[in-house]
ZAMARGU-4260 file (C-alpha; in steps of 0.2 Angstrom, whole numbers, plus 5000, padded with zeros to 4 digits):
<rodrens>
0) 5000/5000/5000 | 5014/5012/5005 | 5019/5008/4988 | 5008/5010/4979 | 5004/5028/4986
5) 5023/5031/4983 | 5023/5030/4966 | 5006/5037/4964 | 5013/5052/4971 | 5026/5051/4957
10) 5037/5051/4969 | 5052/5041/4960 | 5056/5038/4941 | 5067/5025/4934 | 5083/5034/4926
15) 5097/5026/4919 | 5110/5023/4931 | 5120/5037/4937 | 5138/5028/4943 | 5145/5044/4948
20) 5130/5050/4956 | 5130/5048/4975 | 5115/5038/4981 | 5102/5040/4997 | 5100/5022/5007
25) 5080/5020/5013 | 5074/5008/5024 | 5058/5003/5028 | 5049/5006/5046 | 5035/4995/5054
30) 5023/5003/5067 | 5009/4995/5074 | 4997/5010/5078 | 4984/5004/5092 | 4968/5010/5098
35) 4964/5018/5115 | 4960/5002/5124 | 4976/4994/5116 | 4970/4984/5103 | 4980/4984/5090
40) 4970/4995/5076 | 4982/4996/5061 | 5000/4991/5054 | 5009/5004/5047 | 5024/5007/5033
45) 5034/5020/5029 | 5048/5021/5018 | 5061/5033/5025 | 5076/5039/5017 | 5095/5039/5027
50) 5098/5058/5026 | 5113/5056/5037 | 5123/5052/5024 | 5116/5069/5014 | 5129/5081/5010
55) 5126/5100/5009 | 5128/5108/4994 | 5128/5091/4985 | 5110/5084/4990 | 5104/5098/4999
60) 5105/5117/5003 | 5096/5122/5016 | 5087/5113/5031 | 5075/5126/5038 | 5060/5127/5040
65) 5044/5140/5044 | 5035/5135/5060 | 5022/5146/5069 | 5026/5152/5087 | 5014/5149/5100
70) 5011/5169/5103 | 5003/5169/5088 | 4993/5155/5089 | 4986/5159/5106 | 4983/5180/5097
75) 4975/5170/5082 | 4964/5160/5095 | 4960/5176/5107 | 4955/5184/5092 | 4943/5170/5087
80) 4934/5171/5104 | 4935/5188/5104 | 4923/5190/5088 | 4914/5175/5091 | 4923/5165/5076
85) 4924/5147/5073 | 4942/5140/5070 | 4947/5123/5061 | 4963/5114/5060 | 4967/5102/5044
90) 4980/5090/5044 | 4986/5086/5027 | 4990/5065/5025 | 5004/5060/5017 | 5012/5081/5018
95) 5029/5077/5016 | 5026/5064/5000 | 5018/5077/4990 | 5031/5092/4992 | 5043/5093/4977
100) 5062/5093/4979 | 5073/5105/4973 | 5090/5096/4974 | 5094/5079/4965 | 5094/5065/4974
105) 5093/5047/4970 | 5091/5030/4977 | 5099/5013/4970 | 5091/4999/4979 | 5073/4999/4990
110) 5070/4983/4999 | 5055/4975/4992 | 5058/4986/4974 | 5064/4975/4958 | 5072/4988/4950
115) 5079/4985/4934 | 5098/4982/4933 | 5107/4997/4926 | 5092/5007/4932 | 5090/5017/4947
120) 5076/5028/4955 | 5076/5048/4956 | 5068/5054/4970 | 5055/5069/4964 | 5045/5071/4980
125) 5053/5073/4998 | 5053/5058/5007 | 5053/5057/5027 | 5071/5059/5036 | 5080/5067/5020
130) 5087/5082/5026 | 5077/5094/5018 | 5059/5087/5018 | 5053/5099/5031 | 5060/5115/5021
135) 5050/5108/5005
</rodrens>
């Protein structure tokens, strides 16, 4: 299923291979989510990227990211109540999967993925643990 949504996303494409190009290691990670009362309620796959071996100014450039300070959620929700206004929160599945990258970065072998010899995978769409997935 993670699969599937993977390549949905278009988040690789098969090039040929690159053997000067430096490659990104993944590995896969198992979760089993439960419910309140600790049934198990789902298994859960996510593909991950090794980032630490990332280089700047080769794979990535920057790392930061945006991220809203409390002060101005509490002002945002003080003025809410102040004029009586209704306030909704999202959360967007799959966020990281579906931001594009702006550097190059490719992977030459996924566990699970047959991929064709002298063929390797560049990575379109940021992928969880790569360095700059959070800035994208």
């Amino acid at each position: 299923m993670e699969l599937q949504k993977l390549f949905s996303l278009g988040t690789f494409e098969y090039v040929d291979s690159l053997l000067q190009k430096k490659t990104i290691n993944t590995k896969w990670v198992f979760t089993i989510k439960y419910t309140p009362i600790g049934l198990v309620d789902r298994f859960k796959a996510q593909l991950v990227a090794r980032g630490f071996n990332q280089k700047k100014s080769e794979d990535f450039w920057e790392t930061f990211s945006l991220t809203i300070r409390y002060e101005s959620i509490r002002l945002i929700l003080a003025i809410a109540c102040a004029e009586n206004l209704k306030v909704h929160q999202a959360d967007i599945d799959t966020a990281y999967l579906q931001a594009k990258l702006h550097a190059k970065v490719y992977v030459y072998k996924i566990d699970r993925i047959n991929i064709p010899a002298g063929k390797m995978l560049q990575v379109h769409n940021a992928l969880y643990r790569l360095k700059q997935s959070s800035k994208e």
